[in-house]
C-alpha positions as CSV (number, residue, x, y, z in Angstrom):
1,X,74.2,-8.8,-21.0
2,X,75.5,-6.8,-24.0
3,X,74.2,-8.8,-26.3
4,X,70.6,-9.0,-24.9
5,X,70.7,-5.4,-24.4
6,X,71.9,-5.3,-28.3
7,X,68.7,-7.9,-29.0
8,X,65.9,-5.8,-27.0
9,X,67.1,-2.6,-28.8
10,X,66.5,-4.9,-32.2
11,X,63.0,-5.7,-30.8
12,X,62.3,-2.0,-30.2
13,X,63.4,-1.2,-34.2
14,X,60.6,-3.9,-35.1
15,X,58.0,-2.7,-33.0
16,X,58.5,-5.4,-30.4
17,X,58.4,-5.1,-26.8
18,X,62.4,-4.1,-25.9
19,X,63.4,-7.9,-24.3
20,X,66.7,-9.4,-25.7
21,X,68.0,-12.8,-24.3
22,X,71.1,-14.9,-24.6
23,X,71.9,-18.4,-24.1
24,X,76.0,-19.0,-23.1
25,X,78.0,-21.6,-22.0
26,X,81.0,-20.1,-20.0
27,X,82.2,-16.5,-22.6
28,X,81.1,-18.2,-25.3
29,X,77.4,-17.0,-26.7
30,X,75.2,-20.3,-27.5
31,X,71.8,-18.4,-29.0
32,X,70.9,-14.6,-29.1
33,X,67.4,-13.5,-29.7
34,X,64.7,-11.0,-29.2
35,X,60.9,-10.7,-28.6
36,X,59.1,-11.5,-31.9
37,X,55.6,-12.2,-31.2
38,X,54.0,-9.6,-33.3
39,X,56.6,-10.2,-35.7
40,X,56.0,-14.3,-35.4
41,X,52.3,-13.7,-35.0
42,X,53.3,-16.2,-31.9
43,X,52.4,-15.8,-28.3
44,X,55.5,-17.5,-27.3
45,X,57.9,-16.0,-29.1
46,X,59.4,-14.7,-25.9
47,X,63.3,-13.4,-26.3
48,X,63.8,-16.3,-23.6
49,X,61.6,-18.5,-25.4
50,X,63.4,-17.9,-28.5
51,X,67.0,-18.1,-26.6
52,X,66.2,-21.4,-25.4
53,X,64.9,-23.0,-28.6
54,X,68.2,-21.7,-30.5
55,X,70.1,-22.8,-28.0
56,X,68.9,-26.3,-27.8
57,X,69.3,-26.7,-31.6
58,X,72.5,-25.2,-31.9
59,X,73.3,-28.0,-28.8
60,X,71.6,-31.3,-30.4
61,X,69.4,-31.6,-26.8
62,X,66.6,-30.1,-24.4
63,X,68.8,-30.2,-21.4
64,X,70.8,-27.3,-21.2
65,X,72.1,-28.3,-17.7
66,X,76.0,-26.0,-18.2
67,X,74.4,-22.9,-19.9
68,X,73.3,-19.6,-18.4
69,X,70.4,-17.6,-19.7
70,X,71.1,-13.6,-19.6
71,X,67.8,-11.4,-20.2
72,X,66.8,-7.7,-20.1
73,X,63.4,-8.3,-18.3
74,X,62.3,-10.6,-15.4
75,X,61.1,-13.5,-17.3
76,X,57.2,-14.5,-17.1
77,X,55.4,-17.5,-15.7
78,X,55.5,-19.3,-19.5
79,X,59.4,-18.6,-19.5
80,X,60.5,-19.6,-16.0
81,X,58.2,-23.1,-17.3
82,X,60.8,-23.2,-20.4
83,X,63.8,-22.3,-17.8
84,X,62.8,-25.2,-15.4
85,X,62.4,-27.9,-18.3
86,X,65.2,-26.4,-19.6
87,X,67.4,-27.2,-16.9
88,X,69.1,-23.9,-17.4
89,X,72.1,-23.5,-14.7
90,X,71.6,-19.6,-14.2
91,X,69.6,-16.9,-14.9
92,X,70.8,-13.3,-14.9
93,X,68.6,-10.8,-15.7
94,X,68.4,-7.1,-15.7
95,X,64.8,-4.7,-15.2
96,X,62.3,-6.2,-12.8
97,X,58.6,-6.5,-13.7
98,X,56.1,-6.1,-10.8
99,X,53.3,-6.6,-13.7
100,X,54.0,-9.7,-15.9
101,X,57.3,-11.1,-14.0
102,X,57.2,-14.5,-12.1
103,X,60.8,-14.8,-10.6
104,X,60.6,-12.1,-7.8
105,X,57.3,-11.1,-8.3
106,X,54.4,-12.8,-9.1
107,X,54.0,-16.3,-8.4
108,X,57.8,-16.8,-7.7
109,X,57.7,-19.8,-9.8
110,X,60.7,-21.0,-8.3
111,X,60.1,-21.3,-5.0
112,X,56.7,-23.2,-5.7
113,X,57.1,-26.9,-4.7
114,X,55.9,-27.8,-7.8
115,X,59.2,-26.6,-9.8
116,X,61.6,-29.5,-9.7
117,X,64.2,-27.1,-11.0
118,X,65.9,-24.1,-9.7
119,X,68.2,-22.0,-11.2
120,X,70.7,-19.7,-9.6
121,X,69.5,-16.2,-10.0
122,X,71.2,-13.1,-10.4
123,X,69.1,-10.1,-10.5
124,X,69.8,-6.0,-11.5
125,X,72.2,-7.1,-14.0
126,X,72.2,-4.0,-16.6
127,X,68.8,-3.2,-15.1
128,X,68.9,0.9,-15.4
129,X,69.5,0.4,-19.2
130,X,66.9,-2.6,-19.6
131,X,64.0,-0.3,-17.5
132,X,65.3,2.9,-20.2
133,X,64.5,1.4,-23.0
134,X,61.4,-0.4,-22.4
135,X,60.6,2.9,-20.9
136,X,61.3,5.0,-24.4
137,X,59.4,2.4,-25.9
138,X,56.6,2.5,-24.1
139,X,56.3,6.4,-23.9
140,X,56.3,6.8,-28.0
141,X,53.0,4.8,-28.0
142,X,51.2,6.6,-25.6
């Protein structure tokens, strides 16, 4: 979770929304990256979003059936989608996000019928410092 946490407080320098994501396989880190959607002028340039896409390159495939996806925020309804086609093994994240998130809150997106993959999920990981700095973030631009 280091390394995400190291990714969102990237974002934050750009002006991005503080979300930082990392693909791994066992210790080993696969893909790091962080939101970029201003910077991308790309709706989907999710940290997750852009985790997954590294990782699968840097693998040579779309499955990534023995990797583990670590992020700062509860992922969204787009990035559970990617997580589930994915085939990602486990998700770990940090803050939770009664607004925008769709793994606890939300539509749950996989507990729906519908998802035909399920992740194990750990949640709370490093969530105090996720929640401080999109916190700090979100305070200097109000």
């Amino acid at each position: 979770m280091r390394a995400a946490l190291d990714a969102a407080r990237a974002a934050a320098a750009e002006g991005e929304v503080p979300v930082g994501a990392v693909v791994s396989i066992g210790d080993a880190i696969v893909a790091v990256a962080a939101n970029a959607p201003r910077r991308q002028c790309d709706p989907t340039a999710h940290a997750e979003m852009l985790a997954i896409r590294g990782a699968a390159h840097a693998l040579g495939r779309d499955r990534l059936e023995e990797c583990d996806l670590w992020v700062t925020l509860e992922p969204c309804a787009m990035c559970a989608g990617a997580i589930a086609h994915a085939r990602i093994r486990r998700v770990y994240y940090g803050a939770a996000d009664p607004k925008g998130g769709a793994v606890e809150h939300g539509p749950r997106f996989f507990t729906q019928p519908t998802c035909h993959h399920r992740p194990e999920l750990y949640a709370d990981i490093g969530a105090a410092e996720s929640a401080r700095l999109l916190r700090e973030f979100f305070a200097q631009r109000r």
